[in-house]
C-alpha positions as CSV (number, residue, x, y, z in Angstrom):
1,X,-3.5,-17.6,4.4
2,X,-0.7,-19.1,6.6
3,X,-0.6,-22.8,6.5
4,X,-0.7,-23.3,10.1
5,X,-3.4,-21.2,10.6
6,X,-5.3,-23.0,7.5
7,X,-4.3,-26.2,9.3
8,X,-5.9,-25.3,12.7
9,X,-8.7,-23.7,11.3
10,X,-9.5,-27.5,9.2
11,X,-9.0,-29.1,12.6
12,X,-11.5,-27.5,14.1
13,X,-14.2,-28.1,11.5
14,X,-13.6,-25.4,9.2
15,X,-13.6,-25.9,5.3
16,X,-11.1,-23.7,3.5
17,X,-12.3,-22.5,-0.2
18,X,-12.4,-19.6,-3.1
19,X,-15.2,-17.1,-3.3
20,X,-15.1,-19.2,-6.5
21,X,-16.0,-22.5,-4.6
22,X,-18.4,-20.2,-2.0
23,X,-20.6,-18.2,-4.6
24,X,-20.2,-21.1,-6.7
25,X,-19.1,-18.5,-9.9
26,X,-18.4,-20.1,-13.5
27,X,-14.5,-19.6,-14.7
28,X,-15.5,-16.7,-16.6
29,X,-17.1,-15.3,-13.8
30,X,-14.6,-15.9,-11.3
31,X,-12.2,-14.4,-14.1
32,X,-14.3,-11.1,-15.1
33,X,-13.7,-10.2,-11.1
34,X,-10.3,-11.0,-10.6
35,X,-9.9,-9.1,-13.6
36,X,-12.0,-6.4,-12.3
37,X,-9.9,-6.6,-9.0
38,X,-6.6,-6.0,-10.6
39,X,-7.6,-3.0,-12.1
40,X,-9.3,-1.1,-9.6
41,X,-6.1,-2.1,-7.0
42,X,-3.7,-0.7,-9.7
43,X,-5.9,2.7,-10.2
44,X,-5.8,3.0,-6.2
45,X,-2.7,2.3,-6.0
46,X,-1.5,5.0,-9.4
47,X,-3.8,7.6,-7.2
48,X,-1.8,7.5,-4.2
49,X,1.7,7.1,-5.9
50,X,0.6,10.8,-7.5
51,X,-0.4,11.7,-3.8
52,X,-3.4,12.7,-5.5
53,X,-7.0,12.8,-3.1
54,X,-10.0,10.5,-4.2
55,X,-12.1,14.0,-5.2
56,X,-9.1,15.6,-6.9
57,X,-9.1,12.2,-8.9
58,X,-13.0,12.3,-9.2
59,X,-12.1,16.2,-11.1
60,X,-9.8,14.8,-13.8
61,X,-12.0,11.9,-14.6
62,X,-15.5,14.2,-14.1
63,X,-17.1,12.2,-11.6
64,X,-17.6,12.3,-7.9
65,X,-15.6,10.8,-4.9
66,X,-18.0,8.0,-3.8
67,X,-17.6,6.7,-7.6
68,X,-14.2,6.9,-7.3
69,X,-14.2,5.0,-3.9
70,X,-16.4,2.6,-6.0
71,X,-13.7,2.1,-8.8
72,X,-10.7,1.4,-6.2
73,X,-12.9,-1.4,-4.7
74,X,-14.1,-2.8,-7.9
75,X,-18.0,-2.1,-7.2
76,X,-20.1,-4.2,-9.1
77,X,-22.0,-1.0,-10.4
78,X,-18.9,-0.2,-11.8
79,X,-18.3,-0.8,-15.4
80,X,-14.6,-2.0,-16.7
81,X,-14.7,0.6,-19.2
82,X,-15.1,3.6,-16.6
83,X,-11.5,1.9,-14.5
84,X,-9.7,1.4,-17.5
85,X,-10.8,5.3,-18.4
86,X,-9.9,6.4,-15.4
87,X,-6.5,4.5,-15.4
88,X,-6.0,6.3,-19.0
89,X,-6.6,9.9,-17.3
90,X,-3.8,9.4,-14.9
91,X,-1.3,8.4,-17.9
92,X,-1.0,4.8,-17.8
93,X,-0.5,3.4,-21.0
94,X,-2.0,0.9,-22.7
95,X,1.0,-1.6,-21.9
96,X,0.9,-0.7,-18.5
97,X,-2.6,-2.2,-18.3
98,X,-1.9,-5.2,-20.2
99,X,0.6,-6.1,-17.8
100,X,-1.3,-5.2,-15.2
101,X,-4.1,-7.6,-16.2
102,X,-1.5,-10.2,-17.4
103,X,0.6,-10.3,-13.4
């Protein structure tokens, strides 16, 4: 958030947090979705450097194009296991995901 908009917010009685602070999450809580987060922004953002469609994704990885909508927002019905297979069916490697969860 911009600092001066942070600022004015404060000002006028408003307390700036984390979803951390909000939902009041342990740190392994708080990690498992930034974690989650990561992933399912780098599988939307794979799809649409491939210029590939969220159903013609949902045919490679044999699932439907809700789920995949799901995946790219990091659902909480969504298990880690089905983004990081779905990351694997468009080619990343297993490097690539380290370093995605690693930035």
């Amino acid at each position: 958030m911009d600092k001066q908009k942070q600022q004015n917010l404060e000002k006028k009685g408003w307390k700036i947090g984390s979803a951390k602070e909000f939902l009041n999450l342990s740190e392994e809580s708080s990690s498992y979705i930034e974690l989650k987060i990561k992933l399912s922004s780098n599988l939307r953002k794979l799809r649409t450097e491939r210029k590939l469609t969220q159903v013609e994704l949902a045919k490679i990885i044999k699932s439907s194009q809700s789920r995949v909508a799901k995946l790219e927002t990091g659902d909480p019905s969504v298990s880690l296991d089905l983004i990081i297979r779905s990351l694997l069916a468009l080619g990343t490697s297993n490097k690539d995901i380290a370093r995605t969860i690693s930035s």
